[in-house]
N, C-alpha and C positions, 0 to 999 in steps of 0.2 A: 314414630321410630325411624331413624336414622339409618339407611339402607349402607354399608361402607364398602360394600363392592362397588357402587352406582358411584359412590363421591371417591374413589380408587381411580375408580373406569376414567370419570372425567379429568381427574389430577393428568393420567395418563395421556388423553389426547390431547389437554391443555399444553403440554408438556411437548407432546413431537409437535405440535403445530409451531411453538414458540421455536424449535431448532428448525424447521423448516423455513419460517421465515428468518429465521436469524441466517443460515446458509442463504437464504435470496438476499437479504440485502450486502452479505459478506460478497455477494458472486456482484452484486450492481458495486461497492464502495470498489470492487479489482477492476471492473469495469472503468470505470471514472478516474480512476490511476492511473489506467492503459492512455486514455485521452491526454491525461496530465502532464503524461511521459514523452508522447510526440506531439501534443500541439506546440507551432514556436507561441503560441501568443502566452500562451501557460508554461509550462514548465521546460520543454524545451530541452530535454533533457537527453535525445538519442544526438543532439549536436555534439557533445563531448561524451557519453558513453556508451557503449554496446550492455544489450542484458541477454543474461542468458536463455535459452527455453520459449523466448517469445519468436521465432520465423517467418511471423507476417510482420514484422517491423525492416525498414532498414536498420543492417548492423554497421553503419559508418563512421560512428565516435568512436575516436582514438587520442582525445585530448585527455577527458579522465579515467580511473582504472573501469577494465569491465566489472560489471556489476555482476555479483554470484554469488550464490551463497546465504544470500540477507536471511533468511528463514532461522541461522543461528545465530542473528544478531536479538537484543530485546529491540520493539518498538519503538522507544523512547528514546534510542542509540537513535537510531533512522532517523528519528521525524526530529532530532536537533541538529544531525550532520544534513537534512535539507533546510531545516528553517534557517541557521545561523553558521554555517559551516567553521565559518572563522571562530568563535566560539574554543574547536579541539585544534584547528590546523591555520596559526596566525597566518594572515597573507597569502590564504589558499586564491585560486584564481576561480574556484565554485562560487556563484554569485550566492547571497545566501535570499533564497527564494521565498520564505518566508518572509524575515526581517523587512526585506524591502518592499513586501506588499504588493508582488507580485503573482502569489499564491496564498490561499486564504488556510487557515488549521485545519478546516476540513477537507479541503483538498492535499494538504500534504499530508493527513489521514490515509486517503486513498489511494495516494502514492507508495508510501511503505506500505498498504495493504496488499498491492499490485506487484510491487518489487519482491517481499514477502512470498505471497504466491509464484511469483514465477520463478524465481531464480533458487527454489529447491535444487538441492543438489539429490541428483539421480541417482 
């Protein structure tokens, strides 16, 4: 006989364990963004913008707008104004960091994940 509290019980911890890891590797993909964000050799990205809420970064881009807010942008908005900028805004002077294979999908994953998280408006 089939005990359904036991196969409940375990649904249950199968269940936090998956959001437990799901929240780690959400926290390592914001991580890997953060990198994304000021290494030059990657994305390079505090040279033309400031982001908000991050205070162990230099805030010294002022080429592009500050970044703020992302958290009410969707995803898929984010991850193609980095892959292919030109795309929404012909003749933007944002390289577009994807396209050029300069950053791979999964890093620029990380990046709007990063961007995402930090730049909640308070």
């Amino acid at each position: 006989m089939i005990n359904t509290k036991k196969i409940v019980a375990v649904a249950i911890i199968s269940m936090l364990g998956a959001s437990v890891t799901y929240a780690q590797s959400q926290q390592d993909l914001v991580k890997e963004g953060r990198k994304v964000f000021v290494t030059k050799k990657l994305g390079n990205c505090l040279a033309c913008h400031t982001v908000q809420n991050d205070p162990n970064i230099p805030q010294a881009g002022n080429i592009g707008p500050k970044l703020s807010n992302l958290d009410t942008y969707p995803k898929d908005y984010i991850f193609n104004k980095i892959w292919d900028p030109n795309k929404t805004v012909p003749n933007t002077i944002m390289p577009p960091q994807g396209r050029s294979h300069k950053i791979s999908k999964h890093q620029v994953d990380a990046l709007v994940a990063y961007l995402q998280a930090t730049t909640k408006a308070k």
